[in-house]
Biopython code that builds the backbone (N, CA, C, O; Angstrom):
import numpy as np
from Bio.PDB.StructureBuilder import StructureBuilder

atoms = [
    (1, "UNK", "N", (46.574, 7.022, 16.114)),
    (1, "UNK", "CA", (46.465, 6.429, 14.798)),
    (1, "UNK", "C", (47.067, 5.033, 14.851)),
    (1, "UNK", "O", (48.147, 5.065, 15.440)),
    (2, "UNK", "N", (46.811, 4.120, 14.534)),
    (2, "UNK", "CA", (46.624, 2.673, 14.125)),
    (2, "UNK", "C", (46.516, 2.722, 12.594)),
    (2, "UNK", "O", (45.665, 3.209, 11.851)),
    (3, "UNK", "N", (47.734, 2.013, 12.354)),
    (3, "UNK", "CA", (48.437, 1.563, 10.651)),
    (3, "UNK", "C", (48.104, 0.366, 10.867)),
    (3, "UNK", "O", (48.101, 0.023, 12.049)),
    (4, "UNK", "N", (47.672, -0.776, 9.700)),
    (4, "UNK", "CA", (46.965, -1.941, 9.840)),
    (4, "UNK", "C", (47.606, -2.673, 8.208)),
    (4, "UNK", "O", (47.282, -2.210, 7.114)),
    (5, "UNK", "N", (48.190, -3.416, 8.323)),
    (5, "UNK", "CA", (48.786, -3.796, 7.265)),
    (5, "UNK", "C", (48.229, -5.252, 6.714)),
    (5, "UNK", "O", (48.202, -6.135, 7.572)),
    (6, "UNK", "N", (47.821, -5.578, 5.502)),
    (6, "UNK", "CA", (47.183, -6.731, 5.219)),
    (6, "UNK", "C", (47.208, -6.768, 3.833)),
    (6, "UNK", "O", (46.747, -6.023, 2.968)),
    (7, "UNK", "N", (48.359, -8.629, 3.792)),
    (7, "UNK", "CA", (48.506, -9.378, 2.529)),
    (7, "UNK", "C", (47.144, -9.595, 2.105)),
    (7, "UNK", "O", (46.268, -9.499, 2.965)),
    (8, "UNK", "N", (46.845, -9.856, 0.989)),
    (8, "UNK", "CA", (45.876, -10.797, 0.024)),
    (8, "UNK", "C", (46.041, -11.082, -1.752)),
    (8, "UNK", "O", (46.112, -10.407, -2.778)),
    (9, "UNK", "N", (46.046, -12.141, -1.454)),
    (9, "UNK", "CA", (46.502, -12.485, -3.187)),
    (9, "UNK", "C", (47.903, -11.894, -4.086)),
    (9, "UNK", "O", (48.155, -11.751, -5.283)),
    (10, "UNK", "N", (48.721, -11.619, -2.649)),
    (10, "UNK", "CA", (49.996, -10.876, -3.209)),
    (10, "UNK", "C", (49.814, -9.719, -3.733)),
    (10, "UNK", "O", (50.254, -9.406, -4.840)),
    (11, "UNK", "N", (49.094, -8.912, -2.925)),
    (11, "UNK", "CA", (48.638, -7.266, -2.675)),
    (11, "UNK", "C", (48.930, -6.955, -1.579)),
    (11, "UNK", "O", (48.453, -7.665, -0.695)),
    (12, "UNK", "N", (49.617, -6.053, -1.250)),
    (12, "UNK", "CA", (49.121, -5.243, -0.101)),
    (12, "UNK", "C", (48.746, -4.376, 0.196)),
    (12, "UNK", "O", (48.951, -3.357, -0.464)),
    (13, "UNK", "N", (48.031, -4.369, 1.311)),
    (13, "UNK", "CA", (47.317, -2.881, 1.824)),
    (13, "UNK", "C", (47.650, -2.403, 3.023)),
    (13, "UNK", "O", (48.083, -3.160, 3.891)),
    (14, "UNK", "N", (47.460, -0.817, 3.269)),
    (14, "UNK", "CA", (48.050, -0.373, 4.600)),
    (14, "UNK", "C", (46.865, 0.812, 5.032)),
    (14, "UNK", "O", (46.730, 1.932, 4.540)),
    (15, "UNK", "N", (46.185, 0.264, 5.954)),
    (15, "UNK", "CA", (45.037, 1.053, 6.282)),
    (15, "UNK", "C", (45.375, 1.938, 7.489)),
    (15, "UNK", "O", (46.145, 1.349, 8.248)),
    (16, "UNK", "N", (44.997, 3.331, 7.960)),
    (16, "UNK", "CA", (45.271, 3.898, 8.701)),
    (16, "UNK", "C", (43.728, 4.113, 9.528)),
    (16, "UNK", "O", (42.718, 4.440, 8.904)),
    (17, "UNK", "N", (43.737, 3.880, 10.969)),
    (17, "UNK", "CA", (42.259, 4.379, 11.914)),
    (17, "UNK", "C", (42.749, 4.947, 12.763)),
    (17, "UNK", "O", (43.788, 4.568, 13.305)),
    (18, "UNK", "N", (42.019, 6.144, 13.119)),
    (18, "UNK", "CA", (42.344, 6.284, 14.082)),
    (18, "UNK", "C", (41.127, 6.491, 15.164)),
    (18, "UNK", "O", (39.911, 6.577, 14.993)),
    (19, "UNK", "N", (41.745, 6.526, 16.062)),
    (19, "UNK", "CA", (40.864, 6.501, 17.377)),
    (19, "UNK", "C", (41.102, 7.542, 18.613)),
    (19, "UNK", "O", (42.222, 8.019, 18.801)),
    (20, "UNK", "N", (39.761, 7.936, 19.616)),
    (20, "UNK", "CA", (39.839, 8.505, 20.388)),
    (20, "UNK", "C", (39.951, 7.949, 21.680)),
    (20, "UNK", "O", (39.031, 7.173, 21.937)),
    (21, "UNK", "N", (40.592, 8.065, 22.367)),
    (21, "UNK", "CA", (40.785, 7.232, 24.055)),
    (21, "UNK", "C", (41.916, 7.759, 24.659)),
    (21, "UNK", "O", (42.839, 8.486, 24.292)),
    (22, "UNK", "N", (41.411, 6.868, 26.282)),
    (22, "UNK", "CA", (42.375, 7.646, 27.059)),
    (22, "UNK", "C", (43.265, 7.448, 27.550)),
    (22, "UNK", "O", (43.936, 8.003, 28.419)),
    (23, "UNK", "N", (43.364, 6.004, 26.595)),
    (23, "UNK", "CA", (44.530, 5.235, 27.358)),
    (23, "UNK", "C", (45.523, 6.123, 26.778)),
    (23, "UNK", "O", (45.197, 6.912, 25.891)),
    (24, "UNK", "N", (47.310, 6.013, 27.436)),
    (24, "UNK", "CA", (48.615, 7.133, 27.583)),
    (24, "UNK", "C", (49.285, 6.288, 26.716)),
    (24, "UNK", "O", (49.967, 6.725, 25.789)),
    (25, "UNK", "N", (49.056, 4.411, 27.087)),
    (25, "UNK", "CA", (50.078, 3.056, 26.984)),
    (25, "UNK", "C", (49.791, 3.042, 25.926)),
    (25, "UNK", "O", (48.678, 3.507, 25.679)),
    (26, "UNK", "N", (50.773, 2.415, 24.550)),
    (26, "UNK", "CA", (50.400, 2.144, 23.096)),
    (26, "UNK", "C", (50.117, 0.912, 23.210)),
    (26, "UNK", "O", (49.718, 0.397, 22.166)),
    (27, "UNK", "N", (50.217, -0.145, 24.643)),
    (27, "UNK", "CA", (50.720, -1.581, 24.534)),
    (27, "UNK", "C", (48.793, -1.968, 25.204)),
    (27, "UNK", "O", (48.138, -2.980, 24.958)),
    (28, "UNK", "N", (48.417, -0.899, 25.950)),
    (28, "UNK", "CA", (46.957, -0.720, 26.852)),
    (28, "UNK", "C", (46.242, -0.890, 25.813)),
    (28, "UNK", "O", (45.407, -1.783, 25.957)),
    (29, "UNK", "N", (46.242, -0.183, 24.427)),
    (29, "UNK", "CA", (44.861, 0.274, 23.525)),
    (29, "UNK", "C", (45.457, -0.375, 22.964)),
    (29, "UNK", "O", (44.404, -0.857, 22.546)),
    (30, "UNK", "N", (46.390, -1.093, 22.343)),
    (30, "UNK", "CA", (45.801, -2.450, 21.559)),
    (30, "UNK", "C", (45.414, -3.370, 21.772)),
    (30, "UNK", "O", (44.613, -3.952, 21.041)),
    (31, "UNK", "N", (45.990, -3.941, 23.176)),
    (31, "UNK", "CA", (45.480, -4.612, 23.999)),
    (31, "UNK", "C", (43.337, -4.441, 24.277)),
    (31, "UNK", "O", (42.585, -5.366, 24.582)),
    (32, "UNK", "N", (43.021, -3.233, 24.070)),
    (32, "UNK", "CA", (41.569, -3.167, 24.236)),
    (32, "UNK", "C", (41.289, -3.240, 22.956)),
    (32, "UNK", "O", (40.188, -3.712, 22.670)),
    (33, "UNK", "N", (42.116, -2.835, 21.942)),
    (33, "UNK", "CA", (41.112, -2.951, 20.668)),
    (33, "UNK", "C", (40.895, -4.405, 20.023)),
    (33, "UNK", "O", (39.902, -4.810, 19.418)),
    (34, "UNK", "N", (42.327, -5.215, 20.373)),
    (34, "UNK", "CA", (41.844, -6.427, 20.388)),
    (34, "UNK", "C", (41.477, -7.518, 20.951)),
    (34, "UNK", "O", (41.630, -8.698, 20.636)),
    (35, "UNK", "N", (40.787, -6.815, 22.143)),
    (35, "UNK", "CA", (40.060, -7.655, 22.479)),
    (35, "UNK", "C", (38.466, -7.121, 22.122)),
    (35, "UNK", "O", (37.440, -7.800, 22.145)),
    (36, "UNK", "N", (38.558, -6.237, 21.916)),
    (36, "UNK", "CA", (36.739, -5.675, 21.223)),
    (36, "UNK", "C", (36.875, -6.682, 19.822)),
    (36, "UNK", "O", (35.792, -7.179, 19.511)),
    (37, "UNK", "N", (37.944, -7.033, 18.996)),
    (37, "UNK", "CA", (37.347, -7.868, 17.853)),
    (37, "UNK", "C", (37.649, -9.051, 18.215)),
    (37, "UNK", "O", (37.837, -9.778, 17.239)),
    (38, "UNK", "N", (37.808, -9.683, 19.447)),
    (38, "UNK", "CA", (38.176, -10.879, 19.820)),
    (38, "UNK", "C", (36.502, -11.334, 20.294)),
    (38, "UNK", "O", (35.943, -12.421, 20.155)),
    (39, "UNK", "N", (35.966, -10.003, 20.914)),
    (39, "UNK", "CA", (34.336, -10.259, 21.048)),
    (39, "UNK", "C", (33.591, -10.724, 19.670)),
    (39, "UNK", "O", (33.061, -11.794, 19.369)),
    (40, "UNK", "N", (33.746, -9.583, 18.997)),
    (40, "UNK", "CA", (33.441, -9.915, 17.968)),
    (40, "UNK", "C", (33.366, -11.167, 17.210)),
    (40, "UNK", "O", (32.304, -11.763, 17.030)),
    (41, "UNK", "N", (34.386, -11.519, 16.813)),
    (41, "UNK", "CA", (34.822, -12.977, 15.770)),
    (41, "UNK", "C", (34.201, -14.629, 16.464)),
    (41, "UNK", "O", (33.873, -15.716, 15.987)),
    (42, "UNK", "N", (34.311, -13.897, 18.083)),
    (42, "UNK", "CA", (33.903, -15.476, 19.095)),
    (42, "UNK", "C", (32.466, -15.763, 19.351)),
    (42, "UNK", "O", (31.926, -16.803, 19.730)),
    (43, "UNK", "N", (31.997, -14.654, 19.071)),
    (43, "UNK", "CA", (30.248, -14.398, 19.930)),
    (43, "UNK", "C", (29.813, -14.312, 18.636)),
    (43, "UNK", "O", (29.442, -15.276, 17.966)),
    (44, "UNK", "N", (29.864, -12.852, 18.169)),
    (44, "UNK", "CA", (28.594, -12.582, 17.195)),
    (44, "UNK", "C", (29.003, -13.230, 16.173)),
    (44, "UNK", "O", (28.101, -14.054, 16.020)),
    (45, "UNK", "N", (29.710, -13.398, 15.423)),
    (45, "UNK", "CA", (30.311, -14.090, 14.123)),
    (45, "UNK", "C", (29.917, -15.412, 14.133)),
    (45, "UNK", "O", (29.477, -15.882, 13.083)),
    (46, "UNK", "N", (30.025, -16.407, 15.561)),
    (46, "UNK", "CA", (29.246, -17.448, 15.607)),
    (46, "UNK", "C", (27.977, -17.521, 15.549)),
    (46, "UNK", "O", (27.471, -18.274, 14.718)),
    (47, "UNK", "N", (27.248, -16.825, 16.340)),
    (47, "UNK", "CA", (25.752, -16.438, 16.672)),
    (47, "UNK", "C", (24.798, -16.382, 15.015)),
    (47, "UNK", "O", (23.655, -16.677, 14.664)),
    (48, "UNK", "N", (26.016, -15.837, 14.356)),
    (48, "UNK", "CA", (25.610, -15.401, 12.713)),
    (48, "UNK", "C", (25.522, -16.347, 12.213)),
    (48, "UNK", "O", (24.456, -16.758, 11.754)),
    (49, "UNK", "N", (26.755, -17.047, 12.148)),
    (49, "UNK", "CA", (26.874, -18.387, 11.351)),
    (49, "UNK", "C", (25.794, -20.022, 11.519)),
    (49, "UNK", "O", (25.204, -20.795, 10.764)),
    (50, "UNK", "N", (26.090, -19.829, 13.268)),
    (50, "UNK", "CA", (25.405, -20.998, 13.603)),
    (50, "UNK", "C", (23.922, -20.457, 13.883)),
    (50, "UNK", "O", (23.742, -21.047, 14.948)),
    (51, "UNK", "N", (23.285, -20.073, 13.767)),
    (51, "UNK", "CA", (21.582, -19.132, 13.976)),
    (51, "UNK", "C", (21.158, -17.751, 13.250)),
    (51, "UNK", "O", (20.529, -16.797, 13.709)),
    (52, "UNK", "N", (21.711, -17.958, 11.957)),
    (52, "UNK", "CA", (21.275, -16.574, 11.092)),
    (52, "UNK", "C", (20.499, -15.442, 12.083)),
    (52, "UNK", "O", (19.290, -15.227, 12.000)),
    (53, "UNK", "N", (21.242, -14.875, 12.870)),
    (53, "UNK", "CA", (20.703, -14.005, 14.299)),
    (53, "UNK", "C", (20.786, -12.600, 13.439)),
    (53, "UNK", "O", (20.253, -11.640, 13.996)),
    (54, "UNK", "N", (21.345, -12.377, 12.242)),
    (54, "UNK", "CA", (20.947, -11.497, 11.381)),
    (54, "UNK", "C", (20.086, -11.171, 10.711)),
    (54, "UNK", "O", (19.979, -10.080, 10.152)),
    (55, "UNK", "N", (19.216, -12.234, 10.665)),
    (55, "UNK", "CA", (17.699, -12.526, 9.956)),
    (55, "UNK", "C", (16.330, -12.654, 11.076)),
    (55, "UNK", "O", (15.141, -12.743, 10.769)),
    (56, "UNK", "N", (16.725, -12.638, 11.971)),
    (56, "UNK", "CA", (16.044, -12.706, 12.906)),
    (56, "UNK", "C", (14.896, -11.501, 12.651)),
    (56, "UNK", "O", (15.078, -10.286, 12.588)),
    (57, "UNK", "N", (13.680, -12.249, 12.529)),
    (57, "UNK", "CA", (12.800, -11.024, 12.615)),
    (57, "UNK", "C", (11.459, -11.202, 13.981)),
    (57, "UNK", "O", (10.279, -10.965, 13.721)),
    (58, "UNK", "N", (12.058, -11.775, 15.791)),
    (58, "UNK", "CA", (10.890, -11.629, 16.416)),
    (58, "UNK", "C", (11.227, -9.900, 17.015)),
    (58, "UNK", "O", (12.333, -9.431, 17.281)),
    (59, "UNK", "N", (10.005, -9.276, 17.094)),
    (59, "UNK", "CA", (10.193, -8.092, 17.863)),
    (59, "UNK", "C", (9.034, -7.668, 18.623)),
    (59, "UNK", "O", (8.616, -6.530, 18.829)),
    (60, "UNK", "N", (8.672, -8.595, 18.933)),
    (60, "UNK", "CA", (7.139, -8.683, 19.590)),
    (60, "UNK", "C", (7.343, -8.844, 21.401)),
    (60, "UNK", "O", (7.231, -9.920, 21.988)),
    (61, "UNK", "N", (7.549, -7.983, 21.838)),
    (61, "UNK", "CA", (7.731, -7.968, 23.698)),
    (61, "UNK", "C", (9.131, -8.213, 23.628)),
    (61, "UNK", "O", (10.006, -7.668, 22.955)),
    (62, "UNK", "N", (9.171, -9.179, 24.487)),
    (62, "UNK", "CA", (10.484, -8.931, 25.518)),
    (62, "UNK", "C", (11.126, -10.632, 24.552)),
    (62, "UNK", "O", (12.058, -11.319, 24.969)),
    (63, "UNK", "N", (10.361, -10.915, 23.346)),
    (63, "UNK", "CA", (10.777, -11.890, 23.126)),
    (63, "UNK", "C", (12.450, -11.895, 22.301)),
    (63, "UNK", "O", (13.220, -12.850, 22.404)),
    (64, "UNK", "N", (12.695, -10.901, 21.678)),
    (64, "UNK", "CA", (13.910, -10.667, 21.212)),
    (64, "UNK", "C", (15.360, -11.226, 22.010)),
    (64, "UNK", "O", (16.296, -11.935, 21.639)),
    (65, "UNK", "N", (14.944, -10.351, 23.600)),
    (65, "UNK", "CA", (16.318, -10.557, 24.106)),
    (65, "UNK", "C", (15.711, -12.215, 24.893)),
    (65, "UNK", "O", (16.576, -13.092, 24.886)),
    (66, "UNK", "N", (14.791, -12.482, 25.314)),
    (66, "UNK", "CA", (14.445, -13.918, 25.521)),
    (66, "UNK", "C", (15.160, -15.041, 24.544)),
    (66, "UNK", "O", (15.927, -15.960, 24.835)),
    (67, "UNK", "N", (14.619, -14.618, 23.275)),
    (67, "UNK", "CA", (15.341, -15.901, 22.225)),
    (67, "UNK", "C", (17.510, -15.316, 22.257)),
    (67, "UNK", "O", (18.308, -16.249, 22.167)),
    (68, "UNK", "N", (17.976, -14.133, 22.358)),
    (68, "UNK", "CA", (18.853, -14.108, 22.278)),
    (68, "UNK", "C", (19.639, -14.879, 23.327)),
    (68, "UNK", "O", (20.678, -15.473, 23.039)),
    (69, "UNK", "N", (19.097, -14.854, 24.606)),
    (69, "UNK", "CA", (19.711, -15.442, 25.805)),
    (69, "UNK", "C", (19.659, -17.042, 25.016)),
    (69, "UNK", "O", (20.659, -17.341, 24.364)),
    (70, "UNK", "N", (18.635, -17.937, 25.070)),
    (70, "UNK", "CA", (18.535, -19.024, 24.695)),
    (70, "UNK", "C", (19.688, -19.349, 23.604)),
    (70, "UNK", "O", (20.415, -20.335, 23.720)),
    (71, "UNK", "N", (19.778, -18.515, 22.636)),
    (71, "UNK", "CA", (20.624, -18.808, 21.454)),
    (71, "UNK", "C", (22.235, -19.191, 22.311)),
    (71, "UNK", "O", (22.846, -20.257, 22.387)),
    (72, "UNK", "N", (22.538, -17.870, 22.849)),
    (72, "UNK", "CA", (23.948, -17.841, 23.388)),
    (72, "UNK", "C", (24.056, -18.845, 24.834)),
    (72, "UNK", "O", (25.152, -19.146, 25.306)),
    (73, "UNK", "N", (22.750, -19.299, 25.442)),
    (73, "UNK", "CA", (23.092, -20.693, 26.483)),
    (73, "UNK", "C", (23.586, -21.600, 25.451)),
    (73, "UNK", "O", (24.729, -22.053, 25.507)),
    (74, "UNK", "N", (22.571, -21.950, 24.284)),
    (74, "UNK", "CA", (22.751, -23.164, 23.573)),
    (74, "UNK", "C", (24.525, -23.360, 23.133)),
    (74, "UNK", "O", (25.243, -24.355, 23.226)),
    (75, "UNK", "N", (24.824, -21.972, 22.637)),
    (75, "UNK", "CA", (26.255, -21.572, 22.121)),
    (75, "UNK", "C", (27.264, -22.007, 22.882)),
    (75, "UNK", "O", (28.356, -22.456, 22.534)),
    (76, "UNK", "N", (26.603, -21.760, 24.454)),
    (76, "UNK", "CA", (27.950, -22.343, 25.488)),
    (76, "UNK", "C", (27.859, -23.331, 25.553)),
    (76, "UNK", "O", (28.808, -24.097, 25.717)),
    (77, "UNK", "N", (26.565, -23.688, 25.436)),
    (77, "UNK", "CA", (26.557, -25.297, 25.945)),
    (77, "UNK", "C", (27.314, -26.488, 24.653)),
    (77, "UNK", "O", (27.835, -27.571, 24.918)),
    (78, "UNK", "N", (27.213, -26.087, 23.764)),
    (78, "UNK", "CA", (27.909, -26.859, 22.927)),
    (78, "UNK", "C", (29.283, -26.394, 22.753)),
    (78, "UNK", "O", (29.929, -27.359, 22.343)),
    (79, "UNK", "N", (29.993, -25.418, 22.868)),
    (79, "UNK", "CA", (31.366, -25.076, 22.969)),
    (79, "UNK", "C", (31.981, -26.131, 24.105)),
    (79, "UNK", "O", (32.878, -26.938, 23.858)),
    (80, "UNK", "N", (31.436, -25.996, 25.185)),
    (80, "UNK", "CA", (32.087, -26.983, 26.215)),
    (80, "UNK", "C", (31.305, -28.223, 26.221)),
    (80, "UNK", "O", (31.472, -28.908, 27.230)),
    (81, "UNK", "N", (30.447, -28.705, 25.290)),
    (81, "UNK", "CA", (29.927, -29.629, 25.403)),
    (81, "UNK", "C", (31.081, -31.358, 25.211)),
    (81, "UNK", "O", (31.960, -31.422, 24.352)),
    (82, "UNK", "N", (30.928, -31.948, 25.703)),
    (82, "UNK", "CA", (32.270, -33.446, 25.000)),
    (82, "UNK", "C", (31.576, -33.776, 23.598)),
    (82, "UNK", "O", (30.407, -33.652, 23.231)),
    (83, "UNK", "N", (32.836, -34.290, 22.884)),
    (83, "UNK", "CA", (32.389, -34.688, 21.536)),
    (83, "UNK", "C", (31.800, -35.985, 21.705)),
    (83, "UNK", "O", (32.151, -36.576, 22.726)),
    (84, "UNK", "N", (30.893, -36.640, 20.860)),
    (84, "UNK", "CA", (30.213, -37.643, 21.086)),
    (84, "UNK", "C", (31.120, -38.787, 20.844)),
    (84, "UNK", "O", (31.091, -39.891, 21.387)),
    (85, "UNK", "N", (32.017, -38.295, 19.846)),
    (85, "UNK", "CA", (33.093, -39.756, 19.040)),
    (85, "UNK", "C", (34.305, -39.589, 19.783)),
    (85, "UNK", "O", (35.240, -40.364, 19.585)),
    (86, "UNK", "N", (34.405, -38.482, 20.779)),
    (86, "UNK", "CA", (36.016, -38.906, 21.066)),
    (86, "UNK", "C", (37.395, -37.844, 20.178)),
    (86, "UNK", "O", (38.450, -37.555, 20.742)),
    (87, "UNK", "N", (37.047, -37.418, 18.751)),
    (87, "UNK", "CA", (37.832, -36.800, 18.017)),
    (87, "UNK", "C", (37.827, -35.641, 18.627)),
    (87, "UNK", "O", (36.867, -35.313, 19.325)),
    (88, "UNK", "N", (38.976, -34.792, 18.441)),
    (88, "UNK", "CA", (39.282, -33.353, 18.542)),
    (88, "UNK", "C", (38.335, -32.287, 17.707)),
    (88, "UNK", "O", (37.987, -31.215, 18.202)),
    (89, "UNK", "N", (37.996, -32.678, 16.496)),
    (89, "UNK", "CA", (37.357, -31.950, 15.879)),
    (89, "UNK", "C", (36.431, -32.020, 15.558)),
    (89, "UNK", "O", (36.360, -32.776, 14.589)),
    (90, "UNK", "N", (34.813, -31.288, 16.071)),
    (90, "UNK", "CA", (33.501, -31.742, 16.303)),
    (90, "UNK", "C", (33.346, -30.394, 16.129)),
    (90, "UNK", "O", (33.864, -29.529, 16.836)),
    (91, "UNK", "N", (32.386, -30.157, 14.860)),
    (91, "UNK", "CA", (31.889, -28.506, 14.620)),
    (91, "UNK", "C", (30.984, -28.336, 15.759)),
    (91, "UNK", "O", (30.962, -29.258, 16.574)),
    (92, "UNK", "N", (30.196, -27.265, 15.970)),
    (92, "UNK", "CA", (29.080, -26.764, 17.003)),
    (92, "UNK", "C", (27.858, -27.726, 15.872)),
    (92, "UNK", "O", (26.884, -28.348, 16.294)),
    (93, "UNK", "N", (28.148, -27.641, 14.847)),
    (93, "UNK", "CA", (27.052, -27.981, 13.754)),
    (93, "UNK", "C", (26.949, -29.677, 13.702)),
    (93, "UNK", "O", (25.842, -30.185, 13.517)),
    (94, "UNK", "N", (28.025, -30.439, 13.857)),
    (94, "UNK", "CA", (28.095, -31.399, 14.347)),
    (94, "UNK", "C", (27.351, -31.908, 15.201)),
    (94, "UNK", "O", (26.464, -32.761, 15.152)),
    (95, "UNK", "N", (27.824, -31.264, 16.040)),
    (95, "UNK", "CA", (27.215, -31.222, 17.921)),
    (95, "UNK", "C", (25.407, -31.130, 17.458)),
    (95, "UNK", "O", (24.551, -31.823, 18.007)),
    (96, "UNK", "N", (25.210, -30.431, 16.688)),
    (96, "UNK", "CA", (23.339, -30.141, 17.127)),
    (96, "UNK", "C", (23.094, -30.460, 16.230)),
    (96, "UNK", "O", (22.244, -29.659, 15.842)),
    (97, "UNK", "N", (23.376, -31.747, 14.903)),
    (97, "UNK", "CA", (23.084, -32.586, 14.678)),
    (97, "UNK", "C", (22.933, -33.639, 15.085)),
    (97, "UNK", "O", (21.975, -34.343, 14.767)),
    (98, "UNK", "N", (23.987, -34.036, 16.001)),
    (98, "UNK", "CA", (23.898, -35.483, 16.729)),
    (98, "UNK", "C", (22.949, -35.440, 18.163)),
    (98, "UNK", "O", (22.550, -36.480, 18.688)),
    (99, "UNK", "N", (22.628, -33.977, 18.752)),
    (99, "UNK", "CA", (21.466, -33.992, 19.376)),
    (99, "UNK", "C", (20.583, -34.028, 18.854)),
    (99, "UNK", "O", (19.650, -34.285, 19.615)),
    (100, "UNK", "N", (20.215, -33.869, 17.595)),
    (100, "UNK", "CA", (18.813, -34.321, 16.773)),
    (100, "UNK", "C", (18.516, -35.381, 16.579)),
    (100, "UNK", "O", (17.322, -35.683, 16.577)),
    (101, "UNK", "N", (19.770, -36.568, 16.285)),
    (101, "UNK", "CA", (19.327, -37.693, 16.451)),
    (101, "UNK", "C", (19.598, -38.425, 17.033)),
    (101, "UNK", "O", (19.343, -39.571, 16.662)),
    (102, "UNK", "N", (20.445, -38.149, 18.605)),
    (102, "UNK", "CA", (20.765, -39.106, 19.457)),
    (102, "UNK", "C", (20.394, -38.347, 20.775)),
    (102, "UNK", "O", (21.001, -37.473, 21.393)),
    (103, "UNK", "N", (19.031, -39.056, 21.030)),
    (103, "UNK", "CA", (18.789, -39.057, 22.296)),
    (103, "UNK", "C", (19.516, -39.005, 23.739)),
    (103, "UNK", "O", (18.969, -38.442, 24.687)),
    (104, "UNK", "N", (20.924, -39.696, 23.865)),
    (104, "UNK", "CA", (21.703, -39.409, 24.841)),
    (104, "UNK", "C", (22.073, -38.671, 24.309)),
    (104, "UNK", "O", (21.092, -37.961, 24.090)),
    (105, "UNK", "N", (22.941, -38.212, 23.838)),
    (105, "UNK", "CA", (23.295, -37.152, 23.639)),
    (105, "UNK", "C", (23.090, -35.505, 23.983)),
    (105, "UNK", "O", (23.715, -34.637, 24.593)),
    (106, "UNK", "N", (21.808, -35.613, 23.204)),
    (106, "UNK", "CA", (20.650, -34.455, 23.946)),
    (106, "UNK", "C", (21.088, -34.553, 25.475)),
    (106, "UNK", "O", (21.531, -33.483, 25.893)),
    (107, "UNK", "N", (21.069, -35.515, 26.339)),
    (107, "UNK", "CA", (20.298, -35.825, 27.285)),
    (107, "UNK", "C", (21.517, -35.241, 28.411)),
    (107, "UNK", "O", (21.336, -34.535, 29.403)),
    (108, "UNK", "N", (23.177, -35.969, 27.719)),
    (108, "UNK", "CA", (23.968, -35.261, 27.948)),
    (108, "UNK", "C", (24.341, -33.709, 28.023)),
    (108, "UNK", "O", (24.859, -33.104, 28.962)),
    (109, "UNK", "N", (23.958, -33.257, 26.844)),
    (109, "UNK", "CA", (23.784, -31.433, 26.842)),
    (109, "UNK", "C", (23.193, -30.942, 27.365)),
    (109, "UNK", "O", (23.643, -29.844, 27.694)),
    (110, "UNK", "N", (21.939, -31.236, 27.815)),
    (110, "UNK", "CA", (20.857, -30.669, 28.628)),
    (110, "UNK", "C", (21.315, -30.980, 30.028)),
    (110, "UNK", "O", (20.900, -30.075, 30.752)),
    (111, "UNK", "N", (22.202, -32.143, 30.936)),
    (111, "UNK", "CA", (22.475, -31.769, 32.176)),
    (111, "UNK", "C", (23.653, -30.859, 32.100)),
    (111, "UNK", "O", (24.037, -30.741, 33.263)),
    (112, "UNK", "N", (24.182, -30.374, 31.557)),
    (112, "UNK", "CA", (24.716, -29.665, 31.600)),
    (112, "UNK", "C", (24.535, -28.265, 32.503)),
    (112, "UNK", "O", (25.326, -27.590, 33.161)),
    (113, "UNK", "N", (22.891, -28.148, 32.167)),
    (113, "UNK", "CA", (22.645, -26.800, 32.350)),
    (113, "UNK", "C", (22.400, -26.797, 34.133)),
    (113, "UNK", "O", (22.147, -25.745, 34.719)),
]
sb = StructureBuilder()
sb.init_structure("model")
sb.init_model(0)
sb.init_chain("A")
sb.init_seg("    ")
for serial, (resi, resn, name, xyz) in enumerate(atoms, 1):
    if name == "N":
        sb.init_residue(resn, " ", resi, " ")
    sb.init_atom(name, np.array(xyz, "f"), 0.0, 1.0, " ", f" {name:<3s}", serial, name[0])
structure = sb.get_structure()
């Protein structure tokens, strides 16, 4: 069992889950559980945000996991991509705007690959 405690608006709540596994260590299975929502929040939560991949409706052949690969290259490629201005803070949304309208740019992201 996993107790989960969480402020909001000067409320609190105390949620109890529990789980089946085989880890013995209490320090092992949290260690795995958070990193299963560390997957979560970094990959799909982006994938959502930046490519409504929730709305996605191809299901025609093998094209599904085809466009998914493409989505998540593009994803890396702009995570490690350099910012165009130099600043620290350059959204992904940023980033594939200024490949829309700056030709180097693009040109930069694409050797990447």
């Amino acid at each position: 069992m996993v107790k989960n405690t969480r402020m909001t608006d000067g409320s609190k709540t105390v949620d109890a889950r529990y789980f089946i596994t085989s880890f013995t260590h209490v320090e092992t299975a949290a260690k795995s559980m958070r990193s299963h929502w560390e997957i979560e929040n970094n990959l799909h939560w982006t994938l959502d945000m930046m490519y409504n991949e929730d709305y996605i409706r191809s299901r025609k052949d093998h094209s599904p996991q085809n466009l998914a690969v493409l989505r998540k290259t593009a994803l890396n490629l702009f995570k490690t991509a350099p910012n165009p201005t130099g600043k620290a803070n350059f959204s992904f949304h940023k980033k594939q705007i200024t490949c829309m309208c700056d030709d180097d740019y693009l040109i930069t992201i694409l050797q990447m690959l």
